[in-house]
C-alpha positions in Angstrom: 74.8 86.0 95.4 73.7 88.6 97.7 75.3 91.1 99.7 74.4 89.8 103.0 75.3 86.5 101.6 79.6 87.2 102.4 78.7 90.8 104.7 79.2 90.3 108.4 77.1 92.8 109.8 78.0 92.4 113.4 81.5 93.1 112.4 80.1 96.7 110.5 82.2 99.7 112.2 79.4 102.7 111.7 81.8 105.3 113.1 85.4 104.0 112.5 88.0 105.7 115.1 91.6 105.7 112.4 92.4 108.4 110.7 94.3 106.8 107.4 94.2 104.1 105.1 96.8 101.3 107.0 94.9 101.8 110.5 91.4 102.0 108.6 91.9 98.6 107.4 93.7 97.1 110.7 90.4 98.1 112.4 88.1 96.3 109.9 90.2 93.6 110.0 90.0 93.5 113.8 86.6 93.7 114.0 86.2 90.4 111.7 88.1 88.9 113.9 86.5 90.2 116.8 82.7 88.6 115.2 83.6 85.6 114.1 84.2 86.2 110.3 88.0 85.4 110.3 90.5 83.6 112.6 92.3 85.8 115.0 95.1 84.7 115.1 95.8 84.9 111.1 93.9 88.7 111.9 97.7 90.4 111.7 98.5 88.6 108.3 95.5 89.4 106.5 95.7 93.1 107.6 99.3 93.1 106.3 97.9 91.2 102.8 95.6 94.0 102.5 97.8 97.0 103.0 100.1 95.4 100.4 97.3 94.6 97.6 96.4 98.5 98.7 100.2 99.6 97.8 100.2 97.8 94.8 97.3 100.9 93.4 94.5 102.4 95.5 91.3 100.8 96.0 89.3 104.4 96.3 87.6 104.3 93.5 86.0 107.8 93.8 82.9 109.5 95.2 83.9 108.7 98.7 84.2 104.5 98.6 87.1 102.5 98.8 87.4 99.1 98.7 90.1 97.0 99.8 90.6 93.4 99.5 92.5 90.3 98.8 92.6 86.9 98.6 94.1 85.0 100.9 94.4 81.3 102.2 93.3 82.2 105.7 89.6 82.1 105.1 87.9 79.1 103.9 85.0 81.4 102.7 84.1 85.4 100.8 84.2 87.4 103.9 83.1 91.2 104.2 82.1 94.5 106.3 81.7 98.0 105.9 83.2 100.7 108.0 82.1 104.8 108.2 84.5 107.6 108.6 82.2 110.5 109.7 85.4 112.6 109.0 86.9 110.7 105.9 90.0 108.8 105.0 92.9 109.8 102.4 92.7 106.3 100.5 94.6 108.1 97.2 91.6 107.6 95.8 91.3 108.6 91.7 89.3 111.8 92.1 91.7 112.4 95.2 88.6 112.8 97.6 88.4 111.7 101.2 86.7 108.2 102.1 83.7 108.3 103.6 82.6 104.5 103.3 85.1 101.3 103.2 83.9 97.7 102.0 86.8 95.5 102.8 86.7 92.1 101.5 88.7 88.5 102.2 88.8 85.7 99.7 89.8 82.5 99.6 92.5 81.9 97.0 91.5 78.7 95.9 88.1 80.9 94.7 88.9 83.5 92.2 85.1 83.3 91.1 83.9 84.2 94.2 85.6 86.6 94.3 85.2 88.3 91.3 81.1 87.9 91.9 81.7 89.4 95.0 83.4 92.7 94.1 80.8 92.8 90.9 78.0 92.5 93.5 79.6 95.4 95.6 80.5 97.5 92.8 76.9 97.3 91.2 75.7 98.5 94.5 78.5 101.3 95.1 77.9 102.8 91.6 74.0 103.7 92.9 74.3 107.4 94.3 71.5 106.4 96.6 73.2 103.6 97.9 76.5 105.6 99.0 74.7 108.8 100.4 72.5 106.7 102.4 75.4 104.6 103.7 77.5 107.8 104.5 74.9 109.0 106.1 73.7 105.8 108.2 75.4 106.2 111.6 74.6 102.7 113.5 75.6 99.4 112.5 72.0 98.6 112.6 71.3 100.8 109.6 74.1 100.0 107.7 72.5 96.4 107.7 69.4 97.7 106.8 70.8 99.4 104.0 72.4 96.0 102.9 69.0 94.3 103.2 67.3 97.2 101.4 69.9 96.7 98.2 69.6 93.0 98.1 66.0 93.2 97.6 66.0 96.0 95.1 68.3 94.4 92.9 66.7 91.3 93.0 69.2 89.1 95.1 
C-alpha cells in the first residue's frame, strides 16, 4: 500500500483557514466531500465521528502532526488528505506543541486491516524529520502531492 494509494490530493488544503482542532477537521472533511473522496451528504456525520474519536485522546502525536481518524460505515473505501496550518493548531497534542500538518483519515468499518496499514503507512512517513519539515513547509497542494509521490518512492511503495 502506498500513500497515494488512499490520499486524495485534490482534496489537500495547503493553507487551511480554522484556527482549532473541531473546525480543522470540519474543513478537511468538507474538502473530501467537496473532491469526490466521500459522500456529502454523510460529510456532517463523519466530521462529528471524528471530533468524537478526537475527544476520546488526542491524535497530535508531537513534532507538529496530528492525525485524526475513524472508521466509519460511510465510505466504502481508506480515504485520506493532508491539510497545513501556516499558523498552527492546538490539537492537545503530547509535547503540547501547535499543529503544523493534519493527515485525517476515513475507514471503512468492515476493514480494520486497512486501516491499521493505513495509519502504519502514515506513521512510518511522519516519523521521517524530512518528511514533516518539507510538508510544513510546502505551501501549494501541488507540492504537498509531490511530497506524497516523493515518500512513496523512497520507501519503496
Amino acid at each position: 500500500m502506498k500513500l497515494i494509494d488512499f490520499v486524495n490530493t485534490e482534496a489537500i488544503i495547503p493553507e487551511l483557514e480554522s484556527t482549532d482542532r473541531n473546525g480543522v477537521i470540519r474543513e478537511l472533511i468538507q474538502s473530501m466531500a467537496d473532491h469526490g473522496a466521500i459522500d456529502p451528504d454523510r460529510a456532517d456525520g463523519i466530521a462529528q465521528a471524528v471530533i468524537l474519536r478526537e475527544n476520546q485522546g488526542s491524535t497530535g502525536f508531537g513534532k507538529g502532526v496530528a492525525v485524526p481518524h475513524v472508521k466509519h460505515d460511510a465510505v466504502s473505501g481508506t480515504v485520506a488528505t493532508v491539510g497545513r496550518s501556516s499558523h498552527g493548531v492546538d490539537f492537545a497534542a503530547l509535547d503540547r506543541a501547535p499543529v503544523y500538518t493534519v493527515v485525517l483519515l476515513v475507514s471503512p468499518k468492515n476493514d480494520p486491516d486497512a486501516h491499521l496499514a493505513a495509519m502504519e503507512k502514515i506513521f512510518r512517513h511522519l516519523r521521517e524529520d524530512n518528511f514533516r519539515r518539507f510538508l510544513r513547509q510546502a505551501d501549494t497542494r501541488q507540492k504537498i502531492a509531490e511530497l506524497i509521490g516523493e515518500a512513496d518512492e523512497s520507501s519503496g511503495g
